[in-house]
N, CA, C and O atoms as a GROMACS GRO file, in nm:
protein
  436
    1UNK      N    1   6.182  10.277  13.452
    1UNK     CA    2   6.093  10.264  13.339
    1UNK      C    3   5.952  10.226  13.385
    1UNK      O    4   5.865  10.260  13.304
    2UNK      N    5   5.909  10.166  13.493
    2UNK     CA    6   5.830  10.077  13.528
    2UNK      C    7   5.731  10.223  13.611
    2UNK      O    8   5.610  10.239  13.596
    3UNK      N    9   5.794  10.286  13.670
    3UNK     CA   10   5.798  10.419  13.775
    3UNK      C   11   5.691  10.514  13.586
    3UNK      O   12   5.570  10.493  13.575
    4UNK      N   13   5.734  10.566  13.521
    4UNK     CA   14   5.738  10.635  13.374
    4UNK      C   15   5.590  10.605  13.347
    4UNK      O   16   5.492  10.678  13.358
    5UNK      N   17   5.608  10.399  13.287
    5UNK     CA   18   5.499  10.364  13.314
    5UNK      C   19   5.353  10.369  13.366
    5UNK      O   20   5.247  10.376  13.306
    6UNK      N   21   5.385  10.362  13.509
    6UNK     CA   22   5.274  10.353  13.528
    6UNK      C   23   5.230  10.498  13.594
    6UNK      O   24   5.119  10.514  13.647
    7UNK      N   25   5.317  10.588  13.586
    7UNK     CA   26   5.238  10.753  13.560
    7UNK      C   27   5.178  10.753  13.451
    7UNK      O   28   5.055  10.758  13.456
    8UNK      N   29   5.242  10.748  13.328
    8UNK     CA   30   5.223  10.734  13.218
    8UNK      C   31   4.992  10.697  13.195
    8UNK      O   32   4.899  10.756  13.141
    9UNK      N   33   5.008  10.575  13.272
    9UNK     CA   34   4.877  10.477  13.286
    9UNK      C   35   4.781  10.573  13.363
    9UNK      O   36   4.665  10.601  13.332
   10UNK      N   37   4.853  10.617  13.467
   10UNK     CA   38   4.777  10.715  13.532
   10UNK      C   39   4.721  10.852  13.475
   10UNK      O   40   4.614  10.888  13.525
   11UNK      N   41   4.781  10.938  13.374
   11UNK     CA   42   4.730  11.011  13.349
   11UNK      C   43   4.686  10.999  13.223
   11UNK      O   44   4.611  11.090  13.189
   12UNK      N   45   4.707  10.917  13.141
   12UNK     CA   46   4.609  10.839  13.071
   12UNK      C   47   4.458  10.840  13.079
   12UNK      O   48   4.378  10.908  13.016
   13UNK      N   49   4.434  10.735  13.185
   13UNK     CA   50   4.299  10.706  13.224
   13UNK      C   51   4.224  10.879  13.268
   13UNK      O   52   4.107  10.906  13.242
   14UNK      N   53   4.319  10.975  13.334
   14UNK     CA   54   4.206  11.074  13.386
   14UNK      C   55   4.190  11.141  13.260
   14UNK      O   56   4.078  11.190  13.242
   15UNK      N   57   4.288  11.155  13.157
   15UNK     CA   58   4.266  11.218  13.012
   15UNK      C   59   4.153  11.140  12.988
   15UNK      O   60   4.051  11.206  12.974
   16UNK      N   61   4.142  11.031  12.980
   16UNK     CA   62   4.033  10.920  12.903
   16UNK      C   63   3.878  10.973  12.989
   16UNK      O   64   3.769  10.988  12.934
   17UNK      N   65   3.910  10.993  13.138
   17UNK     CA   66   3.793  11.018  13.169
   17UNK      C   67   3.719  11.141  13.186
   17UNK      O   68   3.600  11.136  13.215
   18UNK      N   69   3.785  11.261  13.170
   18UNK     CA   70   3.770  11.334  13.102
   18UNK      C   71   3.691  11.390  13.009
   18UNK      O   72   3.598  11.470  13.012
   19UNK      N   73   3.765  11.316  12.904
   19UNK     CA   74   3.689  11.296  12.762
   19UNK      C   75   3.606  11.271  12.731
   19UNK      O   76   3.545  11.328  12.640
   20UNK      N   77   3.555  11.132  12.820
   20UNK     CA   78   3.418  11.099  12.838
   20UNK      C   79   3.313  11.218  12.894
   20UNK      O   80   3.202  11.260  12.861
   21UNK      N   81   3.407  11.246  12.995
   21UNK     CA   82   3.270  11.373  13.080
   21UNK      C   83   3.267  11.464  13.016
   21UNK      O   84   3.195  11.545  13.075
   22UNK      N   85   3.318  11.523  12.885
   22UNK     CA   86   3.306  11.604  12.816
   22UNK      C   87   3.243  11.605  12.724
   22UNK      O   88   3.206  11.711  12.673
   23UNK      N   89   3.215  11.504  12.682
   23UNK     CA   90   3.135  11.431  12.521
   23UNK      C   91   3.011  11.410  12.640
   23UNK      O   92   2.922  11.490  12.612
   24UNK      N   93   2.985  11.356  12.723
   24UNK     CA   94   2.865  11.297  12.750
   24UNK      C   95   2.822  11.449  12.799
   24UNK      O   96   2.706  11.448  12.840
   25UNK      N   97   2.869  11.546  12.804
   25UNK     CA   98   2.838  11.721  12.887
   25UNK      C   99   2.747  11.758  12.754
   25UNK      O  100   2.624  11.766  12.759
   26UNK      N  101   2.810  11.775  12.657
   26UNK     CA  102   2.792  11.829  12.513
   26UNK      C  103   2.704  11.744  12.432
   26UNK      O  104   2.636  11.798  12.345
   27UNK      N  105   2.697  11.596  12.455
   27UNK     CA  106   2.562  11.530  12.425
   27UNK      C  107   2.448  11.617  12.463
   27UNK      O  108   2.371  11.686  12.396
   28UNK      N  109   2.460  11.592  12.600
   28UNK     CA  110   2.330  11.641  12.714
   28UNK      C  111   2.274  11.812  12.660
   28UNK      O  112   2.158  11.851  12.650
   29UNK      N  113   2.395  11.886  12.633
   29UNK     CA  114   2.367  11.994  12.576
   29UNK      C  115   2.302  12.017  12.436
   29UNK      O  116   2.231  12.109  12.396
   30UNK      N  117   2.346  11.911  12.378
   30UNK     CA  118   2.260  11.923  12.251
   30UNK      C  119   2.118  11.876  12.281
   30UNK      O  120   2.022  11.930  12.227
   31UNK      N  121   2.107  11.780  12.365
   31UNK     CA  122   1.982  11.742  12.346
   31UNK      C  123   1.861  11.840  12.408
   31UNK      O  124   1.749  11.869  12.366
   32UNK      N  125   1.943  11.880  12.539
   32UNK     CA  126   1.882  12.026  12.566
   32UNK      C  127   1.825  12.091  12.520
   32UNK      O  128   1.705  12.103  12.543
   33UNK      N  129   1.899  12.167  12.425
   33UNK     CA  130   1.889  12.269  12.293
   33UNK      C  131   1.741  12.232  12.237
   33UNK      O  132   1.632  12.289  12.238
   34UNK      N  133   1.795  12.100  12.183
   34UNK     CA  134   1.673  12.036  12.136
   34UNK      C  135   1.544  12.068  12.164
   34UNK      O  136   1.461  12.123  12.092
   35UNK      N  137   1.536  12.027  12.276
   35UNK     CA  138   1.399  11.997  12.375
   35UNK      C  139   1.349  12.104  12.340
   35UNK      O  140   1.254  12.125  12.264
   36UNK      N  141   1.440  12.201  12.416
   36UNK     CA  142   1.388  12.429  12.443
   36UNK      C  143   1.308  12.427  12.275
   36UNK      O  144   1.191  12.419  12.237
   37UNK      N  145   1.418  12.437  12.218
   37UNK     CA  146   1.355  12.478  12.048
   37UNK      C  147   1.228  12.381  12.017
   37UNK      O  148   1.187  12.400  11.903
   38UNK      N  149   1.155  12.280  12.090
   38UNK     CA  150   1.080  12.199  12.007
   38UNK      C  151   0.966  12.272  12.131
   38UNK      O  152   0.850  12.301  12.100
   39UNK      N  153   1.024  12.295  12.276
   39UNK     CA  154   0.890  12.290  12.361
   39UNK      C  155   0.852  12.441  12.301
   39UNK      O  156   0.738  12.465  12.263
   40UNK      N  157   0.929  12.511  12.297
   40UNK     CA  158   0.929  12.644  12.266
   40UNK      C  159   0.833  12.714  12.139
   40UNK      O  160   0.750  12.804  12.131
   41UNK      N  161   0.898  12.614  12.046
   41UNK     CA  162   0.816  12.610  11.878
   41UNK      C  163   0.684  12.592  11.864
   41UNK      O  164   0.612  12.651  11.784
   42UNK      N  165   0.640  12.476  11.976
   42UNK     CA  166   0.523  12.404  11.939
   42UNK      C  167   0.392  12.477  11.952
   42UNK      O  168   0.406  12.574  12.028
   43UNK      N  169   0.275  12.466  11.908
   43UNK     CA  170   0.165  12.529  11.933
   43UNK      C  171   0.110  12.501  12.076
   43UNK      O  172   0.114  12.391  12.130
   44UNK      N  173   0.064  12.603  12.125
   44UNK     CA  174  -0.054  12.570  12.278
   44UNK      C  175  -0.189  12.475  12.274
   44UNK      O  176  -0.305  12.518  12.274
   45UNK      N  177  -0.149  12.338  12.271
   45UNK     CA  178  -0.315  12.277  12.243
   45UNK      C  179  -0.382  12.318  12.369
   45UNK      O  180  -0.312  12.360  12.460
   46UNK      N  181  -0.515  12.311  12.384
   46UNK     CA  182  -0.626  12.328  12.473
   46UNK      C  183  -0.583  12.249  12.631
   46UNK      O  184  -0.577  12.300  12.742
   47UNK      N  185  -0.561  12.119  12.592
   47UNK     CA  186  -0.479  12.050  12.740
   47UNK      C  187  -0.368  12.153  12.808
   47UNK      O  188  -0.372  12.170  12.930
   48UNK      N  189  -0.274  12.220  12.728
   48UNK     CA  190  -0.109  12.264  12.771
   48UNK      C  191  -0.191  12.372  12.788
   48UNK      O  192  -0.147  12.427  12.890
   49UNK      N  193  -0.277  12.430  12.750
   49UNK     CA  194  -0.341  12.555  12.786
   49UNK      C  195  -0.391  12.589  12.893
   49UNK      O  196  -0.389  12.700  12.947
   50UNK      N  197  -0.459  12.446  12.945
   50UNK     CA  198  -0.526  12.456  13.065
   50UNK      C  199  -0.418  12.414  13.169
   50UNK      O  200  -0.458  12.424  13.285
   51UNK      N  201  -0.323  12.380  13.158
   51UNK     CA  202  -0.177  12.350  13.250
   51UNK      C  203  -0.152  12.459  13.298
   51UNK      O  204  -0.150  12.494  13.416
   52UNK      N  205  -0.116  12.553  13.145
   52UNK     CA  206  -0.062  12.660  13.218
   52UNK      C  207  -0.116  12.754  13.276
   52UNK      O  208  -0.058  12.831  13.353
   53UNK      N  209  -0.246  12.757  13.242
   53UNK     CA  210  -0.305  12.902  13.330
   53UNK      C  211  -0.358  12.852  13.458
   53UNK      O  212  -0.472  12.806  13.465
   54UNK      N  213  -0.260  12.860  13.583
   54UNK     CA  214  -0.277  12.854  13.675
   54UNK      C  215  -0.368  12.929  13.785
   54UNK      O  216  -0.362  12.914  13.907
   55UNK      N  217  -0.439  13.001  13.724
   55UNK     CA  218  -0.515  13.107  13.791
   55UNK      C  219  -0.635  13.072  13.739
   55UNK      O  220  -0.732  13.126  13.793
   56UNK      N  221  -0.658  12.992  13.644
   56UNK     CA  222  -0.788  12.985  13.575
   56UNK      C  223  -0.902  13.096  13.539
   56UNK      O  224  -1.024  13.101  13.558
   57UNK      N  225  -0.814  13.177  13.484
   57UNK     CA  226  -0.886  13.330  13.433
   57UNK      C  227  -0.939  13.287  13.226
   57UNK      O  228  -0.998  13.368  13.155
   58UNK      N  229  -0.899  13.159  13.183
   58UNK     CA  230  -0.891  13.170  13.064
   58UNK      C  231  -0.831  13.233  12.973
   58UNK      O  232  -0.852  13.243  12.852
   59UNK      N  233  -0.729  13.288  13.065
   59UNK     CA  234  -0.574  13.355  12.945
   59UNK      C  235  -0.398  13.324  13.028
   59UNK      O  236  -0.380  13.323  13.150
   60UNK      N  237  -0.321  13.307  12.953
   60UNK     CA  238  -0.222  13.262  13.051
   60UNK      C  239  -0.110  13.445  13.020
   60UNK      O  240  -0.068  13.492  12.914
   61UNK      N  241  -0.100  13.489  13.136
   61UNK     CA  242   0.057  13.585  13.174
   61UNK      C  243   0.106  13.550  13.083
   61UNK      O  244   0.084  13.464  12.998
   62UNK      N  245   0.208  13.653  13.107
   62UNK     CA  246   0.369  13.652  13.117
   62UNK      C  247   0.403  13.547  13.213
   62UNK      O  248   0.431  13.432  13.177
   63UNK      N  249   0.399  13.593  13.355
   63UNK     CA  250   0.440  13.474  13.478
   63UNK      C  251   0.384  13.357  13.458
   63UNK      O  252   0.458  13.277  13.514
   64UNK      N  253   0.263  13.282  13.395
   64UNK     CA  254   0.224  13.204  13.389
   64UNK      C  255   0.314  13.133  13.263
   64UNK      O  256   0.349  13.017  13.285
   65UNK      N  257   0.344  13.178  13.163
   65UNK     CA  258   0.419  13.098  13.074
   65UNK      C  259   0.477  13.141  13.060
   65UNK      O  260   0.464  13.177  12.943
   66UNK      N  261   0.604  13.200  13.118
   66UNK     CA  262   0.753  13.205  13.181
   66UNK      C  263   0.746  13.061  13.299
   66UNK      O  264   0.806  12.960  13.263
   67UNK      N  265   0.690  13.060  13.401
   67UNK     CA  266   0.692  12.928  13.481
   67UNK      C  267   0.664  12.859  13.447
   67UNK      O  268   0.729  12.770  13.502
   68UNK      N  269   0.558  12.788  13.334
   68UNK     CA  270   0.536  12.686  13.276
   68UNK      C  271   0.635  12.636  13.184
   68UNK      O  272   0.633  12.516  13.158
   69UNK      N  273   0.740  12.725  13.119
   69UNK     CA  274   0.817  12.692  13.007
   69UNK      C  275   0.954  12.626  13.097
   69UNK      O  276   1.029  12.530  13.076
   70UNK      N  277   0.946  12.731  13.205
   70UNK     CA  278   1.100  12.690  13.318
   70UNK      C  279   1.072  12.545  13.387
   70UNK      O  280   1.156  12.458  13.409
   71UNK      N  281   0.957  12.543  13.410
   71UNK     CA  282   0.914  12.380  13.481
   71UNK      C  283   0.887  12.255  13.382
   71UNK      O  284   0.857  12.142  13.419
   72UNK      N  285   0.905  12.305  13.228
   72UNK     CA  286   0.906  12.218  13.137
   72UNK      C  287   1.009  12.157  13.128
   72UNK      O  288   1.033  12.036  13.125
   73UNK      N  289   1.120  12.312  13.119
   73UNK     CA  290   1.232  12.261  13.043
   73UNK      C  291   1.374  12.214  13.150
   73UNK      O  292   1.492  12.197  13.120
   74UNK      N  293   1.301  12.201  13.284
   74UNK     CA  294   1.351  12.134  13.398
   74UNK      C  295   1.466  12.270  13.407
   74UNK      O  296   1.581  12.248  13.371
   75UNK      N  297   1.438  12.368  13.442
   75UNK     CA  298   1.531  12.484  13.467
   75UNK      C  299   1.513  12.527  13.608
   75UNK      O  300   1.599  12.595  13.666
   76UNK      N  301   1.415  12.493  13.658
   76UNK     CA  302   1.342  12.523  13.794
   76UNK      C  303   1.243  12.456  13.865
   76UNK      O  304   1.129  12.475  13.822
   77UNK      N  305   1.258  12.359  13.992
   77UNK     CA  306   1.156  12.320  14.040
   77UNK      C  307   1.038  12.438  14.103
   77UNK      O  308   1.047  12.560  14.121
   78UNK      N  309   0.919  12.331  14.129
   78UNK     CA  310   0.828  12.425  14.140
   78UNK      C  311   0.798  12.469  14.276
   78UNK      O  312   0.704  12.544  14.300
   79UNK      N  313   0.882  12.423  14.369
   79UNK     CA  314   0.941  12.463  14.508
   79UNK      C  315   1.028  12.595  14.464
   79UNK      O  316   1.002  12.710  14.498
   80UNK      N  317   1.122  12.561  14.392
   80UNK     CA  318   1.199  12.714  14.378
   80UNK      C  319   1.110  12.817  14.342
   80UNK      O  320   1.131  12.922  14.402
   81UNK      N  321   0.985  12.817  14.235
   81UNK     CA  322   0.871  12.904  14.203
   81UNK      C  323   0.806  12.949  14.328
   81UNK      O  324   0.757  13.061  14.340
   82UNK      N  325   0.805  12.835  14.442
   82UNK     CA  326   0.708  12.891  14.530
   82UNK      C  327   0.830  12.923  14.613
   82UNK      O  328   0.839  12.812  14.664
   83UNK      N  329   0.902  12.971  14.650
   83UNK     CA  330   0.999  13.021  14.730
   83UNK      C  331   1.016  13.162  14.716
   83UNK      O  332   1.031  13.257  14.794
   84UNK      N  333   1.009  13.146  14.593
   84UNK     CA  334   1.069  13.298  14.563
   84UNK      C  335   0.940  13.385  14.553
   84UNK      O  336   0.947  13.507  14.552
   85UNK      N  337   0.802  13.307  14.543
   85UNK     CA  338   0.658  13.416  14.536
   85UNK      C  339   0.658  13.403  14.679
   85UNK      O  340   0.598  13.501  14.725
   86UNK      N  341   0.688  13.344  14.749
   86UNK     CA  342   0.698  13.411  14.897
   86UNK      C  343   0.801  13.494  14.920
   86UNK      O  344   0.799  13.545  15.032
   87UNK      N  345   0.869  13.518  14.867
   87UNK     CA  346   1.002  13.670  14.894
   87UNK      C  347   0.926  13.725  14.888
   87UNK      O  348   0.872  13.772  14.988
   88UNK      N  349   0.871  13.752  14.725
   88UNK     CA  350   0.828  13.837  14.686
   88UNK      C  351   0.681  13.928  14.745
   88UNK      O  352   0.650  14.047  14.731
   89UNK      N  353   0.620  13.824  14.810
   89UNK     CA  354   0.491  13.833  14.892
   89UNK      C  355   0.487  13.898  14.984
   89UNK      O  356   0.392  13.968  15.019
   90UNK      N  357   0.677  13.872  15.083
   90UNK     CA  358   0.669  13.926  15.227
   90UNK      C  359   0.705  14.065  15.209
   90UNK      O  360   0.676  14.150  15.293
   91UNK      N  361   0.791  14.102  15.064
   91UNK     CA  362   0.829  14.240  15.066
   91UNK      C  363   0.716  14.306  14.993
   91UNK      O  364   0.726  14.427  14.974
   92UNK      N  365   0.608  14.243  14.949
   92UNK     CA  366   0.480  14.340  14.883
   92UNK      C  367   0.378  14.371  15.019
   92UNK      O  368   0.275  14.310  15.048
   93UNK      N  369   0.433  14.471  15.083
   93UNK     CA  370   0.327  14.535  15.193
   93UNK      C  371   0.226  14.540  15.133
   93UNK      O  372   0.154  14.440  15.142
   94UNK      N  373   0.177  14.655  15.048
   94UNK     CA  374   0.046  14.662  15.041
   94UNK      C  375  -0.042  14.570  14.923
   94UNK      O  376  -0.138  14.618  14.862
   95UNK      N  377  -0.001  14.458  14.906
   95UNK     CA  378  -0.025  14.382  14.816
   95UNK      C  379  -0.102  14.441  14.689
   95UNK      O  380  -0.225  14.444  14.678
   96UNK      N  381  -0.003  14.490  14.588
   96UNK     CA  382  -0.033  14.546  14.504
   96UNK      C  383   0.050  14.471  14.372
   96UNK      O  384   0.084  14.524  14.267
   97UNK      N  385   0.067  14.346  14.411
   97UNK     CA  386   0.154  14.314  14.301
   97UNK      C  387   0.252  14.355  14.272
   97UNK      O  388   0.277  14.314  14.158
   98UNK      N  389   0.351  14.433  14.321
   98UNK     CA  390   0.408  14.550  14.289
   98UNK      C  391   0.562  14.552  14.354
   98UNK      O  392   0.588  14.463  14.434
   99UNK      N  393   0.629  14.617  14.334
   99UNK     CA  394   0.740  14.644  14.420
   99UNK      C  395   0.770  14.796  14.375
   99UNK      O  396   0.800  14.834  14.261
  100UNK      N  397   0.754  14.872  14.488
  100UNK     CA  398   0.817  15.015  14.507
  100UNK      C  399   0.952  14.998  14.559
  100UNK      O  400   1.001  14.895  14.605
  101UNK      N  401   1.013  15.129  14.544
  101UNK     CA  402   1.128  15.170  14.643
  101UNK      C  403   1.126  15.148  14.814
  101UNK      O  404   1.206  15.091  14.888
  102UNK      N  405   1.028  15.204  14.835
  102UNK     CA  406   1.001  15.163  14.929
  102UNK      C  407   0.959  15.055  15.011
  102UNK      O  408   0.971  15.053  15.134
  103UNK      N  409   0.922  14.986  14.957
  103UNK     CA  410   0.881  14.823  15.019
  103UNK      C  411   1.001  14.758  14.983
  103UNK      O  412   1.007  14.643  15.026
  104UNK      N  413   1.096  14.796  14.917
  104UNK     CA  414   1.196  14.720  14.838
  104UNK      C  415   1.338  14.764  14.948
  104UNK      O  416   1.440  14.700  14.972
  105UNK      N  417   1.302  14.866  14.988
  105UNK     CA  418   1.455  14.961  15.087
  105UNK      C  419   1.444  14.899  15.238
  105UNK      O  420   1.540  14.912  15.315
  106UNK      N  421   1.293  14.811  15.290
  106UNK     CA  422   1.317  14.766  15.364
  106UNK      C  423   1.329  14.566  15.433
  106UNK      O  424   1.251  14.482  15.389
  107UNK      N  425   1.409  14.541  15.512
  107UNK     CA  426   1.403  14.406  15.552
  107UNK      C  427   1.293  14.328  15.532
  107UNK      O  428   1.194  14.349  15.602
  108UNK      N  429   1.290  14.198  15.410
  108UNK     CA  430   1.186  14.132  15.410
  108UNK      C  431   1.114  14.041  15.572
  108UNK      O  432   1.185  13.992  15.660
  109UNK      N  433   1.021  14.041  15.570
  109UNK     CA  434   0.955  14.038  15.696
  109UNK      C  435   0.892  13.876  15.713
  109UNK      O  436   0.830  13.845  15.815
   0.00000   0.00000   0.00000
């Protein structure tokens, strides 16, 4: 009985903890949600404006607020942003912004 017991206790507690990591998962997810829909909703004041246009042309991209929204909403550090514009850099031979077939068919460099 004692043996029953304290299995019993044992799988108990990992059900219990569990439960917890599941509720505190689905908290975090809601609040998530949250955040996206409020950063997402909100208007561009003149400050968040000048954040995001990183090029300082006085208009912000696509790429510019696509990365600004991903580095908001903690989806991507801004090491991973600069990692990947260097892929992208070593396979753009003729720096055209661009990716052909051809710059694309061979070994980044």
């Amino acid at each position: 009985m004692r043996v029953f017991a304290s299995v019993w206790m044992i799988l108990i507690t990992i059900a219990l903890g569990k439960l917890v990591g599941d509720w505190t998962s689905a908290i975090a997810t809601i609040s998530q949600r949250r955040t996206a829909r409020r950063l997402l909703s909100q208007s561009i004041t003149a400050d968040l404006f000048r954040d995001i246009d990183v090029n300082k042309d006085n208009s912000i991209d696509r790429y510019e607020f696509l990365c600004a929204m991903l580095l908001r909403l903690d989806k991507v550090e801004q090491a991973d942003i600069d990692q990947i514009s260097k892929a992208f850099d070593a396979r753009d031979k003729d720096h055209d912004g661009k990716l052909d077939m051809h710059e694309t068919s061979k070994p980044a460099t």
